[in-house]
N, C-alpha and C positions, 0 to 999 in steps of 0.2 A: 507406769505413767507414759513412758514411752510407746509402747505397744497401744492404749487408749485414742491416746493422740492420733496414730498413724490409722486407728483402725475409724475417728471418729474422718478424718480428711478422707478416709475412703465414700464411708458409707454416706457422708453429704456431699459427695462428689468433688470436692474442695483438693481435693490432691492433683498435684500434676505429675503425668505417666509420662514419661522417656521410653522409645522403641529405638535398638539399638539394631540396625542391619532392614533397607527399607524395599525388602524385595516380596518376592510372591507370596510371603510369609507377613512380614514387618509391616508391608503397606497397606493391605486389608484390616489387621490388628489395629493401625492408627487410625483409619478410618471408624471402625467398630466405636473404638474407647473414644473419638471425638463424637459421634453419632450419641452415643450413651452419656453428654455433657461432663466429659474431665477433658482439660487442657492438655496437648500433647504435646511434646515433642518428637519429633523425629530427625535422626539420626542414620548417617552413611556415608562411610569414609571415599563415595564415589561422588565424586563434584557433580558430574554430569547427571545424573538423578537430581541430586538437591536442585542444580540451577531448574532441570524441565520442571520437578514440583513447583519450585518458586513460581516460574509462567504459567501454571493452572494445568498442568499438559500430563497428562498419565502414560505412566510406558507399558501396564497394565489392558490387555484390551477387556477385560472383564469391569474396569475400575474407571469409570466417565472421568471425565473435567470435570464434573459437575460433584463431584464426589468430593474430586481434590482440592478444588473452590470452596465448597461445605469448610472441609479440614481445614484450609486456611485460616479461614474467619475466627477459628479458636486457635490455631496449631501452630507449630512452625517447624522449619526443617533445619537442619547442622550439618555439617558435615566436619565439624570437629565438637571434642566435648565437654565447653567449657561449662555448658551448660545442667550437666548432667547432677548437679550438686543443689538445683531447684527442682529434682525429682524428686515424688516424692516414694513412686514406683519405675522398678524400670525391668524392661522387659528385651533380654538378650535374643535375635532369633538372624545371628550371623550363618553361614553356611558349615556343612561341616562333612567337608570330601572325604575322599579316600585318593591318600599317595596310593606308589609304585608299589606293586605286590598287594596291592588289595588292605594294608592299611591304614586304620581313620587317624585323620588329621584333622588334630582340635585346633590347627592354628590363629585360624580366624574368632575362635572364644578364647583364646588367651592373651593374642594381640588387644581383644575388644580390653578383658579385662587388665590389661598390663596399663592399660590408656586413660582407663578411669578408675583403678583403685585408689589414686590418692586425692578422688573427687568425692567419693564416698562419705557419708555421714551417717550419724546414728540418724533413728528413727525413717529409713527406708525398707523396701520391699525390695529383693532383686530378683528374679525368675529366669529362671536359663526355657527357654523353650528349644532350640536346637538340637536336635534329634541326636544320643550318643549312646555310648555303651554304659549298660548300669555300673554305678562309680565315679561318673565326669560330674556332677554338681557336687559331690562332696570332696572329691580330692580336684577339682580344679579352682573351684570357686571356695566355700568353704574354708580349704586348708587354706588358700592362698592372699584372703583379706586381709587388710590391716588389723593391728594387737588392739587397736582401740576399739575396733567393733566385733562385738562380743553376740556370735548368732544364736539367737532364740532371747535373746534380753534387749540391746539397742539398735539389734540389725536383724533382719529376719531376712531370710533365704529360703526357695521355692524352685522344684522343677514344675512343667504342666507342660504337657505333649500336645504338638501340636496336629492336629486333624483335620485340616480341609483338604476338599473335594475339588478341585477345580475342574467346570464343564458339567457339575451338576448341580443346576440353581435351588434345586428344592433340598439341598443338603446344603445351605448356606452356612457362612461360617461358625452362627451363634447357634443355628439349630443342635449342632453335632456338641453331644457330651463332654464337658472338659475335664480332662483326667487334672488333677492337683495335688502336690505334695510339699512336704516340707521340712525343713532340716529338724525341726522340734516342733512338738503340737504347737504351741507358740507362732512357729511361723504357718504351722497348718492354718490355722484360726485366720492368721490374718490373709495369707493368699486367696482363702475358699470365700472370705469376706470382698473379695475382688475381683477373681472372677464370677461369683454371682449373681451380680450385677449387670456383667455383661453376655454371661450363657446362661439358654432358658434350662441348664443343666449341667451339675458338675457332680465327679465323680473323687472322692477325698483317698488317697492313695495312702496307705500304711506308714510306706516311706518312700524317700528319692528313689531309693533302687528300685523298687517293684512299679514305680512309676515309669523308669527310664526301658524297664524291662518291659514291660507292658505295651510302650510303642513299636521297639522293636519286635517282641511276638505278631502284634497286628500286621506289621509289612511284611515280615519273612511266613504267615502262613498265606499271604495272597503268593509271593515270589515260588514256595514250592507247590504250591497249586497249579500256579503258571508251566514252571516245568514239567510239573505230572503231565499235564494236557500236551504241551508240546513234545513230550517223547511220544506220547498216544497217539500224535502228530504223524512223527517220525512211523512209527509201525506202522500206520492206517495208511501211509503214502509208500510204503514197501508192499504191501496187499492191495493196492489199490482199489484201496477204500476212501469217501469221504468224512473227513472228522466230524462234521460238521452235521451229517446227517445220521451219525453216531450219537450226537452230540442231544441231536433232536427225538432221537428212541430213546435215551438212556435218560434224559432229563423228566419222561416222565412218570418216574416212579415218585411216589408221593413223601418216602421217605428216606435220608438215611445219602443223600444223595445233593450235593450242588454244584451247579453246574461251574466252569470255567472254562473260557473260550481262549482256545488257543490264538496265537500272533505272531509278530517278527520278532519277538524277544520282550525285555519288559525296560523299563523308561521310569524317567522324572527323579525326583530329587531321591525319594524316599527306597522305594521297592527295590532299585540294584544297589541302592548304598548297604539300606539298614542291617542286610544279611552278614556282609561283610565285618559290622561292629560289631557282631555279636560272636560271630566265627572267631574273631581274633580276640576277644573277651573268654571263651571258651577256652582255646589253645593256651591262655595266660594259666589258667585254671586247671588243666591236663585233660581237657575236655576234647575228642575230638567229633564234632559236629559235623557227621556224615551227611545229615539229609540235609544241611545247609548249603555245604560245597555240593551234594551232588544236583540239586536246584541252578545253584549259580553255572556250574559246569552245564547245564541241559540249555538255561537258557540263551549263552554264550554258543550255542552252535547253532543255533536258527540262523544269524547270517549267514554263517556258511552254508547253511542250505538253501537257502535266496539267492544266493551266487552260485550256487550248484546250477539251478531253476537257470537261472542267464545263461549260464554256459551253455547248458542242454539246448535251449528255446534256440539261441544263435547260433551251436551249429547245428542243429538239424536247418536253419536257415539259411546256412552256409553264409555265414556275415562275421568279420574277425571283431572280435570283440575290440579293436581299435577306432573301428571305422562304426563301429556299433551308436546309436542314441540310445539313452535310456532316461524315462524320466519318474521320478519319484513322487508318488502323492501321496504330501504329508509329513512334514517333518516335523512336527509337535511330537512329543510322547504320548500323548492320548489324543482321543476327538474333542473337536468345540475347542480347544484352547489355544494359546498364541505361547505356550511353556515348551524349549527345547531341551529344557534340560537332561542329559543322559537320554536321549531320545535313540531307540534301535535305528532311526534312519540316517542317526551320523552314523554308528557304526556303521553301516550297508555303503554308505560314499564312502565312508576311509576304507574301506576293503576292497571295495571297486575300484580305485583310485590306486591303493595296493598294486590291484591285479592289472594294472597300464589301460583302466577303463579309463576313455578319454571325453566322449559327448553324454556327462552327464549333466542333466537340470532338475529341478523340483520345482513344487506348483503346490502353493500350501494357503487357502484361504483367510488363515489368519495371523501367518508372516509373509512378510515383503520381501525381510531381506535373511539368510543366512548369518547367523552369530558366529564368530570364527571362538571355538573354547580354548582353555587353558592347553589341550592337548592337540587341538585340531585349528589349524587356518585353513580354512575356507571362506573366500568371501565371492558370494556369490548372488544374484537377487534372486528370484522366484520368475516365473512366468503365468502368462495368464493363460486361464485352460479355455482355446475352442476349436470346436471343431480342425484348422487349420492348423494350430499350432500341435492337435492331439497327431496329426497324420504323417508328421514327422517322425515321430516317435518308433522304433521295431519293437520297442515293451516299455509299456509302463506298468509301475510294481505300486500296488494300493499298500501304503505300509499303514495310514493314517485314516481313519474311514468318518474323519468329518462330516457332518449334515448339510452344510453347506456344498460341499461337492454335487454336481450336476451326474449322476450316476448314469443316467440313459441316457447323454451326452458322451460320457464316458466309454459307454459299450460302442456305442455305436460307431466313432471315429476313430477310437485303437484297434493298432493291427491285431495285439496281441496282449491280454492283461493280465499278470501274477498277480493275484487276489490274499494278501494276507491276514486278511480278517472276516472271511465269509459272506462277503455283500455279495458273490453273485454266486450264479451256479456253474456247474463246469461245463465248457462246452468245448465246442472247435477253436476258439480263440482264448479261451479262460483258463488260467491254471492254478492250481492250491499251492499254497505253500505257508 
């Protein structure tokens, strides 16, 4: 009867969703399920998000006013959860680091869930989407509910991996396949009943685990593709050779063969975390997962080879690297996006900064100002790129190869450019890296 209920408030859109955690993840999802006609709530223990949502104001640059406006008119935001007990679906998608030693830390899905178990009622849906090692929706959520909700009978429980693309609009968030699973067919039925509604495709997973595994597979074979290419990096820049025009012969064979372009390392929430839970999921298991660490290990030296690249450029210029400028384009993890998250260009300032490098700036067209992280203060704002301000600079290093960047602006006014994404060719001023 229970399950009836909860699956009829779905499918007449009559249920209200709770999105717990309201960031690059959380906030698009509440947009989606308020666009798709169900009442939302949103949730996030950051006052200062709730307060800019409440003002109509996106911290989001991919995500208008006009968006969060829309959201309002049905939605509303918390930032505590008293509310969470007029969900009738609720959808966790908190962060989920890695401590010291490359360990995942669930603290923020524990904390969510320590906050609101005793909000809980029968005849909900709860879905962890936060990206973890197969085993976290069953032994954290799961084992850890109240005696009185009995999952696959008056409570149903769900993972579903989350897959967006940010900086690619034609892989918007509903277009991409939704993986879905669930603690008993029971809860499968009723999650696949949820997000079907809102993806023009979902994919029903066995169970939690092959679900949870399944995300992780997808990021850790981009991360050791990544590395492949950049140790192929590493050889082609000892022969000097260009990767790039390796890159360009070798891609095209018709089969059997795809390509990945090497960079300064790999970035964003997912691709340096995901490898790491699965590493340490392994080791739990007696597993040891060589080609995971030796990925992680390959991509972790490209800064150092970026700072090799400095050293070399300024002394053959005989300039101390004190007295050195240097400026960074690009501090997002990818192109087109305003996301720093794990972005190689913090690594490259904390190692520069390390190394007693003292005139560094960045110029990133879609932040303003430098995010100081959990592990890194820096606060710093950006500059604007022109001509003048470029001829200051003895090297700027392309870490970030935005479309927005003025390119032959760029050539033309730097002394000297470390290129590490293949937008130029190599010349008298141009260097790979």
């Amino acid at each position: 009867m229970i399950k009836k209920k909860l699956n009829y408030l779905i499918k007449s859109k009559k249920a209200t969703v709770g999105i717990i955690g309201l960031g690059y993840v959380g906030l698009p999802l509440s947009i989606l399920f308020s666009k798709k006609n169900f009442k939302v709530f949103g949730f996030d223990i950051d006052k200062n998000k709730i307060k800019s949502l409440i003002k109509g104001n996106s911290y989001i640059e991919r995500i208008s006013t006009k968006e969060i406006n829309q959201f309002l008119k049905k939605g509303k935001c918390f930032d505590k959860f008293e509310k969470i007990a007029e969900c009738d679906v609720i959808v966790i998608c908190v962060p989920t680091p890695l401590k010291n030693k490359n360990i995942p830390d669930l603290s923020f899905v524990r904390k969510t869930l320590n906050s609101i178990k005793n909000k809980l009622r029968p005849g909900q849906l709860l879905v962890l989407e936060s990206t973890s090692y197969p085993g976290t929706t069953r032994e954290e959520i799961v084992k850890k509910i109240k005696k009185k909700l009995i999952p696959g009978r008056n409570f149903f429980i769900g993972f579903s991996s989350e897959r967006i693309n940010p900086g690619y609009n034609e892989k918007t968030i509903n277009n991409v396949p939704q993986v879905v699973s669930g603690y008993s067919d029971n809860c499968l039925e009723v999650i696949s009943n949820f997000y079907q509604l809102n993806f023009k495709k979902i994919i029903k997973s066995k169970s939690l685990e092959i679900a949870e595994f399944s995300k992780l597979l997808e990021n850790i074979y981009r991360a050791v593709n990544i590395g492949f290419i950049n140790e192929m990096k590493f050889i082609a820049e000892k022969m000097k050779l260009d990767i790039y025009e390796i890159l360009k012969v070798a891609s095209t064979k018709p089969f059997g063969f795809r390509p990945f372009n090497p960079g300064p390392g790999i970035g964003g929430h997912c691709i340096p975390i995901d490898p790491h839970y699965l590493y340490w999921k392994a080791n739990k298991i007696g597993i040891k997962a060589n080609f995971i660490k030796l990925s992680a290990e390959t991509n972790s030296k490209v800064i150092n080879f970026i700072k090799n690249k400095i050293d070399k450029i300024l002394k053959k210029k005989k300039i101390h690297k004190k007295l050195s400028k240097i400026l960074i384009l690009g501090v997002a993890y990818k192109k087109n996006i305003d996301d720093m998250r794990e972005s190689a260009s913090i690594n490259l300032i904390k190692e520069l900064i390390r190394n007693n490098f003292k005139g560094i700036e960045f110029s990133d067209p879609h932040i303003n100002n430098f995010i100081s992280t959990r592990t890194f203060n820096y606060n710093k704002k950006g500059i604007k790129l022109s001509p003048k301000n470029l001829k200051k600079f003895d090297i700027v290093v392309l870490m970030t190869d935005h479309d927005k960047f003025n390119y032959k602006m760029i050539y033309e006014y730097s002394k000297v450019i470390i290129d590490c994404r293949g937008r130029y060719s190599v010349d008298h001023k141009v260097y790979r890296a």
